[in-house]
N, C-alpha and C positions, 0 to 999 in steps of 0.2 A: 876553469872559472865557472863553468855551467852547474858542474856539480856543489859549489859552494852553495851558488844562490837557489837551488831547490832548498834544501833543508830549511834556509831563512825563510824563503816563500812562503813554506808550511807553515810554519812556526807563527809567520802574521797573517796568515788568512787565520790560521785557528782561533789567533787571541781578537781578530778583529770580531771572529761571529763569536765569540763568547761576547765581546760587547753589544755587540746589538741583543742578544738573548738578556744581557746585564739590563739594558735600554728598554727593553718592551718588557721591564716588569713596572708593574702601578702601585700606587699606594692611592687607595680612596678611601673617602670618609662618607661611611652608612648617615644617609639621611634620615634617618629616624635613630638610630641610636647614638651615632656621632662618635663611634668607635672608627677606627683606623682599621681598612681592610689592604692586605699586602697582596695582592695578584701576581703570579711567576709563573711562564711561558712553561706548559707541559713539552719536556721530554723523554726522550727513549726510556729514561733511566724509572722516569715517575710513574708512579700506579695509576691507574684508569681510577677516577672518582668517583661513588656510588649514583646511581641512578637518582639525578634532584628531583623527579617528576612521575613520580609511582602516582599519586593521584590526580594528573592530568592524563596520565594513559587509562585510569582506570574510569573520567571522565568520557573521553575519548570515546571509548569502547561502549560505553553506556549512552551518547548521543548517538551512536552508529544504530545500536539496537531501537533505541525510541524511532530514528529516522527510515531504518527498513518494516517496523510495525505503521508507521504512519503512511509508508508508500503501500504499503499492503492491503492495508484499509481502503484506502485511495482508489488503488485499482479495483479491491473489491465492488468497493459503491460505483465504479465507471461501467464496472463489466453488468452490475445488476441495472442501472439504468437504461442501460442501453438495451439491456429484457425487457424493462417497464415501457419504454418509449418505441417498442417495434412496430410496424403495423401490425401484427398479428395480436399483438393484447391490446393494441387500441381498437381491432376490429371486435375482438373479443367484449372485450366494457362496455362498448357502443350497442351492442345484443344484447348483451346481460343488465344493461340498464330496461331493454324495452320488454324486456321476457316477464310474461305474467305469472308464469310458476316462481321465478325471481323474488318479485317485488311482493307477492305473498312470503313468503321464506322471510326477506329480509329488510322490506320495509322500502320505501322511495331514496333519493338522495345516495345510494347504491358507489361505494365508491372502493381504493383501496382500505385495509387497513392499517393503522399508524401512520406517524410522523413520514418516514421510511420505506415503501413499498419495499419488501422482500419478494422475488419471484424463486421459488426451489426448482432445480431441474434445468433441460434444454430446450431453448427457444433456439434454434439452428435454421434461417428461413435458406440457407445455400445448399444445406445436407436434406431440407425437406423435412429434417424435423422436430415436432412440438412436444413437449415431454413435461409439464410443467405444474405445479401449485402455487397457490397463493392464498393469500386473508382478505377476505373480502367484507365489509361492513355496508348494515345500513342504518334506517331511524330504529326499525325493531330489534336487528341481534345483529350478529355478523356469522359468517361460512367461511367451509376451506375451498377453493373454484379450485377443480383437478382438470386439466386439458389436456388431451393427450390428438392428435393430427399427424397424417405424414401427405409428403406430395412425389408425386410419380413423375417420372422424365413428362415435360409440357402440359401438365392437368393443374387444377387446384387443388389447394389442399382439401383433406377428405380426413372430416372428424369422425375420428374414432370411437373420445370418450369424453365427456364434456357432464360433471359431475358436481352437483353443490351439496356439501356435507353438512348441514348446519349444526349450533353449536349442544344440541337436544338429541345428536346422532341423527337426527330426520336427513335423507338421501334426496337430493331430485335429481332425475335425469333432465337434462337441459335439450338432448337431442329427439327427446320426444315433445319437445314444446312446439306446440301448432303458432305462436305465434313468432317466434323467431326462428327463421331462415340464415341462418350462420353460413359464411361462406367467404374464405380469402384466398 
């Protein structure tokens, strides 16, 4: 008796899941064109369907680029403010404002240049050291201020090269300025 009722068993599970696959096919109607679309459940048997979204990967791909150039930037301008805003170039401006070789070169009002402060180089105050340029402006022209400092286990730092280049080639040494005392 047992072996009858397999074969039948098969036989209605089969046609029963062909109904349900019969079942979860749709017939929709496109709301914009009002065409009749027939939807049927992929199987083993069916071809895999082209790829519908070639230009949301090529999307994709292209906010990924915009969004690692924009973190880039991002860090860039963090890692440079954080040069502009060390104590060492604010001790720096703070001199370079009062230095009378300065304020001949470059006029009062003595500040960075640009929108932007750019600093080239390392301002490292854990490693000890200063290695560094920048654009400096005043009311009369603007300079390249070159600083160059290192600091020794427990000392201060000890400027090496402290250099304004102005924009005519004229050189001043800032370290032989009798009126500024530089010292961080």
């Amino acid at each position: 008796m047992l072996r009858v009722f397999r074969p039948v068993a098969r036989a209605a599970l089969a046609k029963s899941q062909m109904g349900i696959h019969a079942r979860q096919a749709t017939i929709t109607i496109d709301p914009v064109t009002g065409e009749k679309v027939f939807k049927k459940p992929m199987t083993i048997n069916t071809e895999l369907p082209e790829d519908p979204r070639p230009q949301q990967r090529m999307q994709a791909i292209l906010t990924f680029l915009v969004f690692a150039a924009g973190m880039t930037v991002a860090c860039l301008g963090i890692f440079n403010y954080e040069k502009v805003s060390s104590p060492i170039m604010n001790a720096t401006m703070y001199f370079l404002r009062r230095s009378e070789h300065a304020r001949e070169l470059l006029g009062s009002k003595i500040t960075y240049d640009g929108l932007f402060p750019w600093i080239n180089g390392e301002v490292n105050t854990m490693k000890g050291m200063v290695d560094c340029s920048t654009s400096i402006c005043g009311d009369k022209s603007s300079a390249l201020m070159v600083l160059k400092a290192e600091k020794k286990a427990d000392e201060k730092f000890t400027i090496i090269q402290w250099l304004l280049i102005g924009e005519n080639g004229e050189v001043v040494d800032l370290t032989n300025d009798a009126s500024v005392d530089l010292f961080f």
